[in-house]
N, C-alpha and C positions, 0 to 999 in steps of 0.2 A: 812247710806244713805237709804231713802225710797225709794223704789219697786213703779212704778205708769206704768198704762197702759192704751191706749186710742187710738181710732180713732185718725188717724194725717196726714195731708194732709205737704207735704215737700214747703213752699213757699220763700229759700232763700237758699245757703251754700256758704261759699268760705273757702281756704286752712287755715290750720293753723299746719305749720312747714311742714317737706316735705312727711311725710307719711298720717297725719291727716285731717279733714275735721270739720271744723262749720257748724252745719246742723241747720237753723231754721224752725220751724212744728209750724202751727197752732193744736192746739189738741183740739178733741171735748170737753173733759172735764177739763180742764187746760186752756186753753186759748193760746197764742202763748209761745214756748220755744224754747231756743234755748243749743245746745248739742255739746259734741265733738263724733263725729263717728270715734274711733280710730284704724287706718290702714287703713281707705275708700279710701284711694288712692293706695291703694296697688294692683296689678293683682291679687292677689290669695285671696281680702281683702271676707269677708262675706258677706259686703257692699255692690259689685260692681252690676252699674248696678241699687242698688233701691233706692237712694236718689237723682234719677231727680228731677227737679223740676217740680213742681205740683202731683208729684208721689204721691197715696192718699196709705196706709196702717194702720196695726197693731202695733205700735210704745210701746216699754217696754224701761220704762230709768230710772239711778238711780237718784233720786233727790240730790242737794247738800243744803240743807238747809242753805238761806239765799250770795245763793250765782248767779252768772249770768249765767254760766255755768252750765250744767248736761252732765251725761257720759250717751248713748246711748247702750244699752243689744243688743237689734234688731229691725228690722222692715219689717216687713212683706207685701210683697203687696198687696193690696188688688185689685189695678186699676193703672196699670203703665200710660192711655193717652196715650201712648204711639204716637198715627196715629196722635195727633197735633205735635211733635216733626218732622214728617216727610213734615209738611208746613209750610212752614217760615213762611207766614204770619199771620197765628192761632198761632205760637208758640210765634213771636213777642207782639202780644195783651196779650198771657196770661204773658209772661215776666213781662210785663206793669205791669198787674190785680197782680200777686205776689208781684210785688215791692210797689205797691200801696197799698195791703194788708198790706205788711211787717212795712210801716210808717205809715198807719193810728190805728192800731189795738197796746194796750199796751202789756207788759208781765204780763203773769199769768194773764189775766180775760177773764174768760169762758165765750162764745160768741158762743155757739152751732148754733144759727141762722146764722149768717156768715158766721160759717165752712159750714151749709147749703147749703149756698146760692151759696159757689163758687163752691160745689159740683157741683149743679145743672148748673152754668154757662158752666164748664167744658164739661159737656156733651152736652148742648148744642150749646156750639164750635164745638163739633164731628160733629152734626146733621147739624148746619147750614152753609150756603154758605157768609152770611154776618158777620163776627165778629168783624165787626164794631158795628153793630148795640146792639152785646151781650156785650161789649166791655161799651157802654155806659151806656146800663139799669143796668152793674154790677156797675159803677161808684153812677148812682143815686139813686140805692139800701142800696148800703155803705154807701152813704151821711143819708138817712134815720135810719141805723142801727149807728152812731153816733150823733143822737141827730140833724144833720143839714139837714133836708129836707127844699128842698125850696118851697116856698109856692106859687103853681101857681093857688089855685081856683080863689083867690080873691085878690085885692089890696092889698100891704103888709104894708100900711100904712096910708090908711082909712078903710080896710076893706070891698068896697064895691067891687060889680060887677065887672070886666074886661070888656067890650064889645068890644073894638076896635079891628079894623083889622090887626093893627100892632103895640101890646102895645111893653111895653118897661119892661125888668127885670133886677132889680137895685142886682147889684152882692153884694153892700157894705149890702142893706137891708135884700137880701135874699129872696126876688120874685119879682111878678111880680108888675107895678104900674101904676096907669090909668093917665091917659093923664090930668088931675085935678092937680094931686097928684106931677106930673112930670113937669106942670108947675111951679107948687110953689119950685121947684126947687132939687125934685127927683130922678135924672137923672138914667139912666138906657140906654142896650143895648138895638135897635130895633129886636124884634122876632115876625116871621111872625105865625099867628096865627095858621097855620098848624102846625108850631114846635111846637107849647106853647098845642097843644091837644096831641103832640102823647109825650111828657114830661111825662102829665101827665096819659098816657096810662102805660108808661115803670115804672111810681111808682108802681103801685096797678098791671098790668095784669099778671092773673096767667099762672109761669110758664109754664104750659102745652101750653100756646096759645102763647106764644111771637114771635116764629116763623111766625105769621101770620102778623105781623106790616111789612109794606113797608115804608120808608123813602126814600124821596126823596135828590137828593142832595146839595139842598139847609136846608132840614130839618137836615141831616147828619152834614154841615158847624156849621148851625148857634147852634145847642144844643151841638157839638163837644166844639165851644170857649166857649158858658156858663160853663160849665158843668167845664172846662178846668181854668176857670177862678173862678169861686165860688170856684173849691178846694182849688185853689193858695193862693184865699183871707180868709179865713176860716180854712184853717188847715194851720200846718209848712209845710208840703208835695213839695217843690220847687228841680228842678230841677234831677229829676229821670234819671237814667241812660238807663233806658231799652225803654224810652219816645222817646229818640233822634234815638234808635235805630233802633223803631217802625216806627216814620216817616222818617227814610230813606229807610225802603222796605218797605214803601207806596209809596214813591215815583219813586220806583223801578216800581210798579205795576202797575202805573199809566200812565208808558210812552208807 
């Protein structure tokens, strides 16, 4: 068995037999893997304590060549998050963003960008008051980082201009499509042109400034179904468990 060692952020576990644990880790240089951490359920295990989820460490594991499992050496913390575990409603989003991570991203390809990316989300879960809003730009980020960005400059099937006030983005096509395009029988969701600019603010704005985007809550609804709806149609990604769990303390929050 080969020795490998790597940055690895924890984005899934569940049991396996009664002392054991499946620990799946995005790792910066591997790509996602998944490991047995053996005794992790144990009180006195070595484990305990640092394969939270989203727990970011120093991950040493034995490789099993050609096989789907690997045995876990250690893992070291580097960043437990710990202060989102203590808010449900941060810790529900990032549940989400993990499980979401966990089905869109394969085994074994190295995706340092991604392990990037949710680095960076995670902290700015800490910082921010909105994780809704971090919540989305991670969604349309990963859409980007697999090959599916949606295309909101221009028509996505003429190509030309957008100008309308309240174009319409065809989920089948993949953006957005002008009022021409959607007669001849294009069809698409109406998005108010304020959601269709700060879409495309959340692609490109650099991290350091996403904090400064204000959504409104109608811009929050209507890029929430797109966004919600492109994955559905576009990837296998249906029915996540940490989804329903999400929108029920939102809906806790909101009464």
């Amino acid at each position: 068995m080969a020795v490998k060692k790597s940055k690895a952020i924890v984005i899934g576990h569940y049991p396996l037999g009664e002392t054991d644990r499946i620990v799946i880790f995005l790792t910066r240089d591997f790509g996602k893997i998944r490991a047995v951490a053996k005794g992790a359920k144990k009180i006195k295990s070595k484990f305990c304590g640092r394969l939270e989820l989203l727990t970011y460490g120093e991950l040493i594991y034995y490789e099993k060549a050609g096989k789907e499992l690997h045995n876990v050496n250690s893992y070291d913390i580097i960043e437990s998050f710990q202060i989102l575990r203590e808010d449900l409603l941060k810790m529900a989003y990032c549940s989400y963003i993990s499980e979401l991570t966990q089905n869109a991203i394969s085994d074994g390809e190295s995706d340092p960008d991604t392990f990037d990316l949710i680095l960076n989300i995670m902290a700015l879960m800490i910082r921010s008051d909105d994780p809704e809003i971090i919540t989305r730009i991670f969604e349309i980020r990963l859409l980007k980082r697999l090959g599916l960005k949606p295309k909101l400059e221009s028509c996505i099937v003429c190509s030309n201009e957008v100008n309308e006030t309240n174009p319409k983005f065809s989920i089948q096509s993949g953006g957005v499509v002008c009022n021409r395009c959607s007669n001849l029988g294009h069809n698409g969701i109406i998005i108010s042109r304020g959601s269709l600019e700060m879409m495309k603010k959340m692609q490109d704005i650099d991290i350091a400034l996403i904090q400064r985007l204000k959504l409104s809550d109608l811009n929050k609804q209507e890029i929430k179904k797109i966004l919600s709806s492109f994955i559905s149609f576009h990837t296998e990604i249906k029915n996540l468990r940490s989804l329903s769990f999400l929108e029920s303390i939102e809906s806790e929050y909101r009464r």
